[in-house]
PDB file as gemmi writes it, atoms N, CA and C in Angstrom:
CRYST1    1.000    1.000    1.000  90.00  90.00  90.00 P 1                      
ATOM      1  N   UNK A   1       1.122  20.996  13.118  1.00  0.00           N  
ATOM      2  CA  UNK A   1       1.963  20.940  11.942  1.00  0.00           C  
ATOM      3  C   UNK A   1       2.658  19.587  11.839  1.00  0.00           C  
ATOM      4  N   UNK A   2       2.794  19.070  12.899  1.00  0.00           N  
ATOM      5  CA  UNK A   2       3.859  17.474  13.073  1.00  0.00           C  
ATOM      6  C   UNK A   2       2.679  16.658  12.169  1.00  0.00           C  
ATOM      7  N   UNK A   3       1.746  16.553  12.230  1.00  0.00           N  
ATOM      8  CA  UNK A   3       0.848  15.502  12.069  1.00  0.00           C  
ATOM      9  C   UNK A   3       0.399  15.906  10.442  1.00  0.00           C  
ATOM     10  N   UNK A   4       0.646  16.908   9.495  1.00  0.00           N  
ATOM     11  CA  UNK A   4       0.881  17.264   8.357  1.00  0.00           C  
ATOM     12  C   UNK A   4       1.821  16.931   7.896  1.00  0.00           C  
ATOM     13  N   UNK A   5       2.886  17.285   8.432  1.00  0.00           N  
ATOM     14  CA  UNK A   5       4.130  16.834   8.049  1.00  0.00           C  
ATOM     15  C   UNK A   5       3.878  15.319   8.005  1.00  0.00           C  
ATOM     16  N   UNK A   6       3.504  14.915   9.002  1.00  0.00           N  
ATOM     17  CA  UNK A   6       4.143  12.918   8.929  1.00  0.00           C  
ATOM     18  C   UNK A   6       2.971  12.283   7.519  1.00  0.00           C  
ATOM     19  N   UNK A   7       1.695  13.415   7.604  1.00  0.00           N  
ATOM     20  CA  UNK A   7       1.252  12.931   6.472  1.00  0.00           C  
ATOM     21  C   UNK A   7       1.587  13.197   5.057  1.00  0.00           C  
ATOM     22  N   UNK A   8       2.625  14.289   4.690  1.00  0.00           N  
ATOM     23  CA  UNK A   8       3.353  14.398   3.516  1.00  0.00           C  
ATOM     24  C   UNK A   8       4.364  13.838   3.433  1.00  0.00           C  
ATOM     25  N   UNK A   9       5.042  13.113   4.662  1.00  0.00           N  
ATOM     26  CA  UNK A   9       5.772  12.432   4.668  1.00  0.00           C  
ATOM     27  C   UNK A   9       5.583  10.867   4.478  1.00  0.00           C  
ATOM     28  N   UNK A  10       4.410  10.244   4.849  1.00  0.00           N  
ATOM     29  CA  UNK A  10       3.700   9.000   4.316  1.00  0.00           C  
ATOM     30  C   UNK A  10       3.184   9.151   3.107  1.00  0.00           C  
ATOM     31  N   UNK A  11       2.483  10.088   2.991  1.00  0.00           N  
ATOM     32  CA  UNK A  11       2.386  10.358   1.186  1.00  0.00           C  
ATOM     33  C   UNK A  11       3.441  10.385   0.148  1.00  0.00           C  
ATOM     34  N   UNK A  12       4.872  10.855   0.422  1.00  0.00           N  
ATOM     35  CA  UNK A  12       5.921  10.663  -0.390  1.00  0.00           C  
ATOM     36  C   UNK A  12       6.303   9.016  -0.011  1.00  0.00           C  
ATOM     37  N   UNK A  13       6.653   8.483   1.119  1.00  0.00           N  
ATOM     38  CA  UNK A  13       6.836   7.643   1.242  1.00  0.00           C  
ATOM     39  C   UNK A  13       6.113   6.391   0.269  1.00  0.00           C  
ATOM     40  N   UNK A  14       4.675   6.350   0.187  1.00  0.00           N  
ATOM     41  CA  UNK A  14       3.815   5.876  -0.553  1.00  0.00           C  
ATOM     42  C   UNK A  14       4.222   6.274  -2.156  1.00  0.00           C  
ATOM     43  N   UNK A  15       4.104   7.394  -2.654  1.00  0.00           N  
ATOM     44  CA  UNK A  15       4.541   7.687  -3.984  1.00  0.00           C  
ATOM     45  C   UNK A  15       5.913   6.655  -4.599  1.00  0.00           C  
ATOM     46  N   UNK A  16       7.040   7.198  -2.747  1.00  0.00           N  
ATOM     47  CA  UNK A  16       8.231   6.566  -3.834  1.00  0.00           C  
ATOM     48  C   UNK A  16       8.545   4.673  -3.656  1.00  0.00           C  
ATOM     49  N   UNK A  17       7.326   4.596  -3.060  1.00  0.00           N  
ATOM     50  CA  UNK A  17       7.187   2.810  -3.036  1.00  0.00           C  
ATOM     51  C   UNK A  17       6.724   2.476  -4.828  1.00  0.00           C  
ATOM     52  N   UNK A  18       5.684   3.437  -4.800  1.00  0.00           N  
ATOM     53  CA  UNK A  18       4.878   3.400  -6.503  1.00  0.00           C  
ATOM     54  C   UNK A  18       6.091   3.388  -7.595  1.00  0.00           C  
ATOM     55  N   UNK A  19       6.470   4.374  -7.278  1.00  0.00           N  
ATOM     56  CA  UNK A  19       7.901   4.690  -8.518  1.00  0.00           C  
ATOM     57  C   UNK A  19       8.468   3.158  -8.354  1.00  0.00           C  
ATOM     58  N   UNK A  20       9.199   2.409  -7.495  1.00  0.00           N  
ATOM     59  CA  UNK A  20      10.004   1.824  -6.945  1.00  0.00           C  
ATOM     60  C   UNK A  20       9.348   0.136  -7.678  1.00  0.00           C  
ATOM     61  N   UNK A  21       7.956   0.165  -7.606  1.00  0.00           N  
ATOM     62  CA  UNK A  21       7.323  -0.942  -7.712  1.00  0.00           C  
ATOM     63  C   UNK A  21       6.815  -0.756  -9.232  1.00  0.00           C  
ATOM     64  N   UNK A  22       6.785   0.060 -10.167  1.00  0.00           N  
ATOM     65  CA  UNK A  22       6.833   0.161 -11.562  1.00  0.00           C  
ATOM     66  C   UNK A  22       8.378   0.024 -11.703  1.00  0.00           C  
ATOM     67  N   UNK A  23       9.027   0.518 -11.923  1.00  0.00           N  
ATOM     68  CA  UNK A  23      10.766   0.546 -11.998  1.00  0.00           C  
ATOM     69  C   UNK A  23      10.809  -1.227 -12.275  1.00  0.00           C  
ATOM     70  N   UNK A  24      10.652  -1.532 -10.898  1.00  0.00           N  
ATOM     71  CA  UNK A  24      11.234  -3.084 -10.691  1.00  0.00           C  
ATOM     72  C   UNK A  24      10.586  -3.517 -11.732  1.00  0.00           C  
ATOM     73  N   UNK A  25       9.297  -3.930 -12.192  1.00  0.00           N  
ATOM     74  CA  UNK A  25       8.297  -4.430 -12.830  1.00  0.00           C  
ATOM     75  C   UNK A  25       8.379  -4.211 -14.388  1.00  0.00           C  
ATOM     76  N   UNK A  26       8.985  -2.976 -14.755  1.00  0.00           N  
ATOM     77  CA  UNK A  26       9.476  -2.724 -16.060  1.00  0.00           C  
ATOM     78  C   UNK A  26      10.525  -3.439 -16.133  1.00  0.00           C  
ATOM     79  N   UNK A  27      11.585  -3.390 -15.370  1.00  0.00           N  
ATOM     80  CA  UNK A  27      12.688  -4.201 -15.463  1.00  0.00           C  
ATOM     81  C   UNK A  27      12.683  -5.440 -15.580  1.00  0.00           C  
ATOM     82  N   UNK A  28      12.074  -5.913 -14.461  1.00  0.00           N  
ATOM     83  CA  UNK A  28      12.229  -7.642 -14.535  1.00  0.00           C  
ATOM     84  C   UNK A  28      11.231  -7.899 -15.587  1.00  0.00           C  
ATOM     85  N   UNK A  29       9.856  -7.226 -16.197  1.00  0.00           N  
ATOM     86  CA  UNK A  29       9.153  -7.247 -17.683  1.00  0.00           C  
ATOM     87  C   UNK A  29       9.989  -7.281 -18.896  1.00  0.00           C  
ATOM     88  N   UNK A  30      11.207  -6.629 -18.728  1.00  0.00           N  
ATOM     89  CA  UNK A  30      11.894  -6.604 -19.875  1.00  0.00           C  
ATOM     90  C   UNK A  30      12.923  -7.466 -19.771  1.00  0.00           C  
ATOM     91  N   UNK A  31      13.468  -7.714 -18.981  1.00  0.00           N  
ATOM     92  CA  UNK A  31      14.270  -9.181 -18.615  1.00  0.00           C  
ATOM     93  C   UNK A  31      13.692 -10.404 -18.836  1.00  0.00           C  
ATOM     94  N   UNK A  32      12.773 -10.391 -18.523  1.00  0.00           N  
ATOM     95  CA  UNK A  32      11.848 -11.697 -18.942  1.00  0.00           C  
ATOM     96  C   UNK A  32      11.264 -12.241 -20.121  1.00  0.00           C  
ATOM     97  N   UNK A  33      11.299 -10.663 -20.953  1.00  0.00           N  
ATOM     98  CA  UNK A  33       9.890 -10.885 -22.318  1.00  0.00           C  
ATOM     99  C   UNK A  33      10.761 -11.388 -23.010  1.00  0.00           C  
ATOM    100  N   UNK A  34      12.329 -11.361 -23.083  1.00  0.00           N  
ATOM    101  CA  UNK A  34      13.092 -12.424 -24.250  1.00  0.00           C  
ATOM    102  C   UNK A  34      13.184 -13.871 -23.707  1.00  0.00           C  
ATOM    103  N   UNK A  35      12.918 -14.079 -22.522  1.00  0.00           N  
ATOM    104  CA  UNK A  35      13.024 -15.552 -22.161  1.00  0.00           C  
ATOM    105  C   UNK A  35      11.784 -16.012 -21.943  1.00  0.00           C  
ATOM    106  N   UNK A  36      10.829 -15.465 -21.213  1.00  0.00           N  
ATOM    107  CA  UNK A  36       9.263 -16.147 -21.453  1.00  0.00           C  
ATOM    108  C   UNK A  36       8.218 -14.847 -20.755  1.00  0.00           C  
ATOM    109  N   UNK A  37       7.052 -15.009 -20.920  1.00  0.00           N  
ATOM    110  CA  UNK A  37       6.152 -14.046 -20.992  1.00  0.00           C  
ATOM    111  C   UNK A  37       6.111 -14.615 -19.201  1.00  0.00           C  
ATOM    112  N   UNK A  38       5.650 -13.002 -18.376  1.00  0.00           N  
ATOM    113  CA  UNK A  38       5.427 -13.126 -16.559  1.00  0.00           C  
ATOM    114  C   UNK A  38       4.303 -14.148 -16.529  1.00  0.00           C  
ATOM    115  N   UNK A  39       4.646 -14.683 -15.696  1.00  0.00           N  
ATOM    116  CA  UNK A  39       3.418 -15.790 -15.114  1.00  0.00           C  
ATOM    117  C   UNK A  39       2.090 -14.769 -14.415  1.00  0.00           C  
ATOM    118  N   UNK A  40       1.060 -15.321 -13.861  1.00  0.00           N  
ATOM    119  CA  UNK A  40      -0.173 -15.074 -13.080  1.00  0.00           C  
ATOM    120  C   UNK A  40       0.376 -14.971 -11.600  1.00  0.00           C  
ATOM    121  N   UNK A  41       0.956 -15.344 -11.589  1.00  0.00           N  
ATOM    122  CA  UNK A  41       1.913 -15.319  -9.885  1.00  0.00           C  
ATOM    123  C   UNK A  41       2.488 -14.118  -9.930  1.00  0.00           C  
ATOM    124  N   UNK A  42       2.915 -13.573 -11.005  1.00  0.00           N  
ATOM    125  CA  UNK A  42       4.110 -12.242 -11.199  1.00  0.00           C  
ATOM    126  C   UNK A  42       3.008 -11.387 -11.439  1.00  0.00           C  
ATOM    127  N   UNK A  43       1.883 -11.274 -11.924  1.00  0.00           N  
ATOM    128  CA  UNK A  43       0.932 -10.090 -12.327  1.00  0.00           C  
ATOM    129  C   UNK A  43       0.003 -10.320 -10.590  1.00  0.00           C  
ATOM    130  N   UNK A  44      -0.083 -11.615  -9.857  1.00  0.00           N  
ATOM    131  CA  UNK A  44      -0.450 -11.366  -8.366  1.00  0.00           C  
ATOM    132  C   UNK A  44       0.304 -10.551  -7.759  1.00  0.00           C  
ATOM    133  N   UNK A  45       1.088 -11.024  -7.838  1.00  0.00           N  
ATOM    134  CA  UNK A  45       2.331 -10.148  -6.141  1.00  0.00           C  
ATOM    135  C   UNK A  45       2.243  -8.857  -6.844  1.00  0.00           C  
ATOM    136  N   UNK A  46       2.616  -8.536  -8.055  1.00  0.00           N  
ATOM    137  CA  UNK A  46       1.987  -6.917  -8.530  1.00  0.00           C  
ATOM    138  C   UNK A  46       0.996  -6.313  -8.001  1.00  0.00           C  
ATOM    139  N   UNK A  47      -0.049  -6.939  -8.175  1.00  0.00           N  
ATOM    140  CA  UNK A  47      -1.446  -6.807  -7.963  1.00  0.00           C  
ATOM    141  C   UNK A  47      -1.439  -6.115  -6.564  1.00  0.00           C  
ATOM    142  N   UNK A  48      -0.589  -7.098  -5.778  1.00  0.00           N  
ATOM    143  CA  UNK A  48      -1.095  -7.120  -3.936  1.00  0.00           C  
ATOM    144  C   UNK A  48       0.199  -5.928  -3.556  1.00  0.00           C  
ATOM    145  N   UNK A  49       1.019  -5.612  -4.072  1.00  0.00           N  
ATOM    146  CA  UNK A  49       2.011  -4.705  -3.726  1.00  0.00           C  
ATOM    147  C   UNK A  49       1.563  -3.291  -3.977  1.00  0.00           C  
ATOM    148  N   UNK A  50       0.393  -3.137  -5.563  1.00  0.00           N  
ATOM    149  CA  UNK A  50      -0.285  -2.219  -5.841  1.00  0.00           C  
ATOM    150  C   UNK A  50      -1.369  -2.160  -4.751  1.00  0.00           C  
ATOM    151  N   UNK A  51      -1.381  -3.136  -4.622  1.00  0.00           N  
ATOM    152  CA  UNK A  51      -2.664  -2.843  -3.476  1.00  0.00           C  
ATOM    153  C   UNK A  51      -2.450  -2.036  -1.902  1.00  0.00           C  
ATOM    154  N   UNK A  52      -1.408  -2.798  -1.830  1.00  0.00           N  
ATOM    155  CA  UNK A  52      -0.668  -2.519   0.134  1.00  0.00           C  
ATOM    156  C   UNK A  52      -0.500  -0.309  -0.476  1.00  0.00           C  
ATOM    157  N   UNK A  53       0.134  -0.416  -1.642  1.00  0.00           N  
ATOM    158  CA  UNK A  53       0.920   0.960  -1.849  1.00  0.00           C  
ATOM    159  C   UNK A  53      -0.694   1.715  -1.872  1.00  0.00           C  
ATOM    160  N   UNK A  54      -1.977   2.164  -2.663  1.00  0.00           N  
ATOM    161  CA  UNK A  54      -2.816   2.193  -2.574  1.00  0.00           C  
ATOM    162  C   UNK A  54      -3.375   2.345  -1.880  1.00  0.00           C  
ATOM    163  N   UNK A  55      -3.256   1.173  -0.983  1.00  0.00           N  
ATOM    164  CA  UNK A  55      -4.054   2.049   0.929  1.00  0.00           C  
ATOM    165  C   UNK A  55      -3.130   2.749   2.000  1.00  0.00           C  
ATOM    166  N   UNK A  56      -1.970   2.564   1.435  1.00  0.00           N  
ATOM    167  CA  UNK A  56      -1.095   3.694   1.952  1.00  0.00           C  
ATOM    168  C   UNK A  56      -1.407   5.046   1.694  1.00  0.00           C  
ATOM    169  N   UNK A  57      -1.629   5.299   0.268  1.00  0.00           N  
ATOM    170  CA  UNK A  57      -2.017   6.607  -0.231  1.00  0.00           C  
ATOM    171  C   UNK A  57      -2.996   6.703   0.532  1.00  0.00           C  
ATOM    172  N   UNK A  58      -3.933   5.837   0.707  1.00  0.00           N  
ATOM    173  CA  UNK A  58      -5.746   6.162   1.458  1.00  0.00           C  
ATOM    174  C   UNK A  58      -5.283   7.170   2.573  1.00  0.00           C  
ATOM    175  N   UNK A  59      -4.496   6.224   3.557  1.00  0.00           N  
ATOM    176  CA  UNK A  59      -4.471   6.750   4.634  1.00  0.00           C  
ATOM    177  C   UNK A  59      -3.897   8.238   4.606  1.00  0.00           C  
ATOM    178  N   UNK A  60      -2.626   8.054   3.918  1.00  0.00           N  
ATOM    179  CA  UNK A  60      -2.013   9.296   4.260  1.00  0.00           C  
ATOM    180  C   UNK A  60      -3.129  10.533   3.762  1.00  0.00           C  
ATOM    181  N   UNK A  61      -3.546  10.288   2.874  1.00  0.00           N  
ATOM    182  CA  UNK A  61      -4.507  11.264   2.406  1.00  0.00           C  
ATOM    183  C   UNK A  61      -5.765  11.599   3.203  1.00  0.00           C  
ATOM    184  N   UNK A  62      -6.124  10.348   3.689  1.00  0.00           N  
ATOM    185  CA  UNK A  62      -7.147  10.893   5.091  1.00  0.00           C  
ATOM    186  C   UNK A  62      -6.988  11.424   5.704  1.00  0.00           C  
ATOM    187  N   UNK A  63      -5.319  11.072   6.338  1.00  0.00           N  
ATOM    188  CA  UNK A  63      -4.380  12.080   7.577  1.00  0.00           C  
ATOM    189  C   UNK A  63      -5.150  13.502   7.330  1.00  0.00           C  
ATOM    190  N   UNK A  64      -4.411  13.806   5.821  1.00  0.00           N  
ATOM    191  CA  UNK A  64      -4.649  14.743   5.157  1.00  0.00           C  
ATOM    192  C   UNK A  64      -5.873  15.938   5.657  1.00  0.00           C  
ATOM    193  N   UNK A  65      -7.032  14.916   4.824  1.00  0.00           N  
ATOM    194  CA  UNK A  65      -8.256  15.430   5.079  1.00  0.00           C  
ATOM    195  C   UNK A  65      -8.799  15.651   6.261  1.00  0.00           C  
ATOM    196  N   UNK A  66      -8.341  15.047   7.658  1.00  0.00           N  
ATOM    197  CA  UNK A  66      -8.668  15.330   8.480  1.00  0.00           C  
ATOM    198  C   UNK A  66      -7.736  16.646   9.696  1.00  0.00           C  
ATOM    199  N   UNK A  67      -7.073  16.721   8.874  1.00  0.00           N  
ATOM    200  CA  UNK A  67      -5.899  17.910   9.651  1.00  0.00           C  
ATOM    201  C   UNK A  67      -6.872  19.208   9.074  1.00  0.00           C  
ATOM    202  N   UNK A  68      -6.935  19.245   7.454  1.00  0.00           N  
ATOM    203  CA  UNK A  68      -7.893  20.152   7.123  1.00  0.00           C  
ATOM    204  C   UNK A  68      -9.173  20.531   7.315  1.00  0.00           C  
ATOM    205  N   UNK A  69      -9.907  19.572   7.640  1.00  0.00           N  
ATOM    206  CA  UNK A  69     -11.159  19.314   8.481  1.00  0.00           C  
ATOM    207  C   UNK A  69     -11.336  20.204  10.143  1.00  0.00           C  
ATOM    208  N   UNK A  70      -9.735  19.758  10.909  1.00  0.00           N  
ATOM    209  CA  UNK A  70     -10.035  20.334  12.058  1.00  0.00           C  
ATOM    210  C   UNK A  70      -9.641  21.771  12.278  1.00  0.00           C  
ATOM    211  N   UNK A  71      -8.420  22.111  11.076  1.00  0.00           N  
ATOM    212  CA  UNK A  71      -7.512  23.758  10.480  1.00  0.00           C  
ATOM    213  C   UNK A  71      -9.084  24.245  10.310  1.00  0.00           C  
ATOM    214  N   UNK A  72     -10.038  24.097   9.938  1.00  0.00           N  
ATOM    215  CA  UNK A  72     -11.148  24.969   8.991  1.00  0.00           C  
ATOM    216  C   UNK A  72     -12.115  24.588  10.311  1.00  0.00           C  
ATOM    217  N   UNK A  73     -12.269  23.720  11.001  1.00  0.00           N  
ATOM    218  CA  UNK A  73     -13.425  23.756  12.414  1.00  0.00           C  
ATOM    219  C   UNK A  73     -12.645  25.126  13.595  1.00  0.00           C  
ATOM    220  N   UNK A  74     -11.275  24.984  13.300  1.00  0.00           N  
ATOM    221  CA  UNK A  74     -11.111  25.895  14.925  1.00  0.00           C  
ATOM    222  C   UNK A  74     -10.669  27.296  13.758  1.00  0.00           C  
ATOM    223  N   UNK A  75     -10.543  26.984  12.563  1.00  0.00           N  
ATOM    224  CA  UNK A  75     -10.667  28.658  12.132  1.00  0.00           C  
ATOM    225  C   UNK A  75     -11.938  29.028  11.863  1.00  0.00           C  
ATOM    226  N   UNK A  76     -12.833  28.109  11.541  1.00  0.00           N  
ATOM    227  CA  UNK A  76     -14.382  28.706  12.007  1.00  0.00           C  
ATOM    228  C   UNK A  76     -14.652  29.007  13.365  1.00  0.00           C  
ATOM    229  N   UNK A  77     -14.480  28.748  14.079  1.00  0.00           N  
ATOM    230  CA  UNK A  77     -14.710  28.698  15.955  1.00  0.00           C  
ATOM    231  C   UNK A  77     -13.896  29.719  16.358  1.00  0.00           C  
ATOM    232  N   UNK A  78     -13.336  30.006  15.618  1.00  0.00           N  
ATOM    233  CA  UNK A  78     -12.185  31.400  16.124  1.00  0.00           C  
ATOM    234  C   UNK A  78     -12.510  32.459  15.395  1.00  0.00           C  
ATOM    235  N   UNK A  79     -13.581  32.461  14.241  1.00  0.00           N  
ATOM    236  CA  UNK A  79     -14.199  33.334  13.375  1.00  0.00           C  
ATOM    237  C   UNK A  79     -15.129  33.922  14.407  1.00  0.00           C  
ATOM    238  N   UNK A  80     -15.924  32.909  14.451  1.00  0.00           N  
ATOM    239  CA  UNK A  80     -17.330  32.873  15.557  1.00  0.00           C  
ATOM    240  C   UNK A  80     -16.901  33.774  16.309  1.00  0.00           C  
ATOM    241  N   UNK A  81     -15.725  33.610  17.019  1.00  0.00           N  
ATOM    242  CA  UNK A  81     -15.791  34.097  18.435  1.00  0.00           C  
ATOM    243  C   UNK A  81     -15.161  35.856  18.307  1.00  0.00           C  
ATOM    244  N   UNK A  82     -14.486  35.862  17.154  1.00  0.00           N  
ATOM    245  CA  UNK A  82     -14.106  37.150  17.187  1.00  0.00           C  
ATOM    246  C   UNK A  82     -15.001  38.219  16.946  1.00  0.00           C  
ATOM    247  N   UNK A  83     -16.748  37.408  16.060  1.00  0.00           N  
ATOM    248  CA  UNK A  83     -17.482  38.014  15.787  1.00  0.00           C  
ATOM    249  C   UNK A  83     -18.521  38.603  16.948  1.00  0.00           C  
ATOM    250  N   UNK A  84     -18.506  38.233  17.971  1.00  0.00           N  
ATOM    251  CA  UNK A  84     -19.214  38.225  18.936  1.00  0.00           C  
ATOM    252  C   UNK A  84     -18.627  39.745  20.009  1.00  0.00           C  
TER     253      UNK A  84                                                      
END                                                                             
């Protein structure tokens, strides 16, 4: 259960980076669009912050898939064996 948990817990963690990194980006977008349009530098570091947040989700979600992977191998193996 620890190792579910830390992966719903990296999965929120990841989500509230997402929230956190639109928020900012609307903001300083709208702070900016009356003084000059974001540079290519400001749509990069977006880019690469979307990116880092993104393989955060990967992972945690692999966590994921693989907790469920091994929940469904030893409740098959414990099926097996009761059938016997």
């Amino acid at each position: 259960m620890t190792r579910l948990q830390n992966a719903e817990k990296q999965l929120s963690d990841a989500l509230a980076a997402l929230e956190s990194a639109v928020e900012s980006s609307v903001v300083a977008f709208a702070s900016s669009a009356v003084a000059a349009p974001p540079s290519k530098t400001d749509f990069a570091a977006l880019i690469d912050e979307f990116s880092g947040i993104e393989a955060k989700l990967g992972e945690a979600m692999q966590v994921i898939a693989d907790i469920d992977a091994a929940q469904t191998s030893a409740a098959n193996a414990g099926g097996m064996g009761d059938s016997e």
